[in-house]
Residue, then its C-alpha position, 0 to 999 in steps of 0.5 A: x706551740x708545737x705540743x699545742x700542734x700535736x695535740x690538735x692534730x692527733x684531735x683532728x685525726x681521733x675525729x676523722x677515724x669516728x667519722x671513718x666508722x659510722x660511713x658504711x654501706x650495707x647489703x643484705x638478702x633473705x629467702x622467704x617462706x611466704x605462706x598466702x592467705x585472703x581473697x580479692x574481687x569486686x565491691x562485695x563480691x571477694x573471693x578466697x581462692x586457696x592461695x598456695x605458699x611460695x619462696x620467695x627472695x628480698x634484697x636491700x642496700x643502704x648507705x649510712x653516712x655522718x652528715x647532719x641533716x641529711x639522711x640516710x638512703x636504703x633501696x629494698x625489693x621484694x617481691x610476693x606473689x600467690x596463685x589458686x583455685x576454687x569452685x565458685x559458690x556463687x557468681x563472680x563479676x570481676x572486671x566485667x566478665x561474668x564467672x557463674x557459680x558452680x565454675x572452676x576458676x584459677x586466679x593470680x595475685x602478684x605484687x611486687x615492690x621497691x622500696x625507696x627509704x629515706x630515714x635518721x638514726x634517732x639513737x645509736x649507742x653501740x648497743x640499742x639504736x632507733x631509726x626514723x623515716x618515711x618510705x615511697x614504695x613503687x608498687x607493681x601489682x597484678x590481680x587475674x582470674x580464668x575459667x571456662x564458661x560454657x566450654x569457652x576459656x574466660x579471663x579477667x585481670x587487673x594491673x595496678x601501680x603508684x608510688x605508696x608514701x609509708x612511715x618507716x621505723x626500725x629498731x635493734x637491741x644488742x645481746x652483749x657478750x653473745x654476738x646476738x641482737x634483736x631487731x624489728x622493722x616495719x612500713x606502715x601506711x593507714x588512709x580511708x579504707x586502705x591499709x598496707x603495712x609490712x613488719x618483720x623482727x628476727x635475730x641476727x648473729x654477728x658471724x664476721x667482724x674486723x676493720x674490713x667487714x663485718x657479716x651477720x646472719x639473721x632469721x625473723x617473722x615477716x608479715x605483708x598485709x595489704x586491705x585497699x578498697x576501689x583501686x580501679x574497682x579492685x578490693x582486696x584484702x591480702x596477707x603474706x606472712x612467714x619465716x625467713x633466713x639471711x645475711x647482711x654484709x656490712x663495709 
């Protein structure tokens, strides 16, 4: 009887030290070298303005945790914004002010977001593991032009916001023996005429592990590419992308 007690109590505590380790919680950030590209404006009336590149910083944290059914939460931001000028080739209408050709115009396009994902571990064997999930992104977006007609300072700008609902998948691949693995994640949204979709893959480096923490620094390939058409008479079709640098904290 007493061996039977044992056993089961060793067994009891085997089961709550695997549970111990899947719990965890994650935090990460990285600096961004976006490099921006594309133009925006009215219905076939968009304009490249020479987009300049920027550094730029994204933050996450997520929660892991072993109960079934329920899943697991991660909360990212990030935050992209460009700016430009050009020499109108021909007129511009943008929110009802007229920018006639042969005007110098500087323009801005911000957009930031958080993301708010929700998503399962289909696969976790130590060495390769999936995840699956749906994302809402609370997008916050600005789009403005200025110039000077006829010795006047002209301006027009737009702001658009909303929650964007996005699949969301991610995926990484342990080197052994290295402390090495590859890794990919993306949010993807495709509807009508609108397409939004952010995807990055890296490498990551396993710098610290133990019982405490384990910490791992990591550098990839990021690219956002926003294409929406009549948002409050706004179309765009954006494009940030470029290489990045971080590090993720694990307890």
């Amino acid at each position: 009887m007493k061996k039977a007690l044992i056993a089961a109590s060793c067994a009891a505590l085997l089961s709550t030290s695997a549970q111990a380790d899947v719990l965890g919680i994650y935090i990460g950030g990285s600096v961004w070298d976006q490099k921006s590209s594309g133009e925006f404006g009215e219905q076939n009336n968009l304009v490249d303005f020479n987009f300049t590149n920027k550094k730029k910083g994204s933050y996450y944290i997520a929660f892991e945790h072993p109960i079934p059914l329920i899943p697991n939460v991660k909360i990212a931001t990030s935050d992209l914004d460009t700016s430009g000028q050009t020499v109108l080739d021909e007129d511009f209408d943008f929110q009802g002010v007229s920018f006639p050709a042969g005007t110098t115009v500087d323009a801005t396009f911000d957009l930031s977001f958080v993301d708010y994902t929700l998503y399962y571990e289909i696969l976790d064997n130590g060495l390769v593991s999936l995840d699956l999930g749906l994302t809402g992104r609370d997008v916050d977006g600005f789009a403005g032009v200025v110039g000077t007609i006829a010795t006047l300072s002209e301006s027009a700008e737009e702001d658009f916001s909303g929650i964007v609902p996005m699949l969301y998948g991610a995926a990484k691949v342990g080197l052994p023996f290295t402390g090495l693995s590859l890794y990919g994640e993306a949010n993807l949204l495709a509807f009508d005429d609108h397409t939004f979709y952010d995807a990055q893959a890296g490498i990551a480096y396993e710098l610290v592990d133990n019982i405490a923490v384990d910490v791992n620094i990591f550098l990839g390939y990021r690219q956002v590419s926003l294409d929406i058409e009549d948002v409050d008479d706004l179309y765009a079709d954006i494009n940030f992308k470029g290489v990045y640098a971080g590090a993720e904290i694990h307890f």
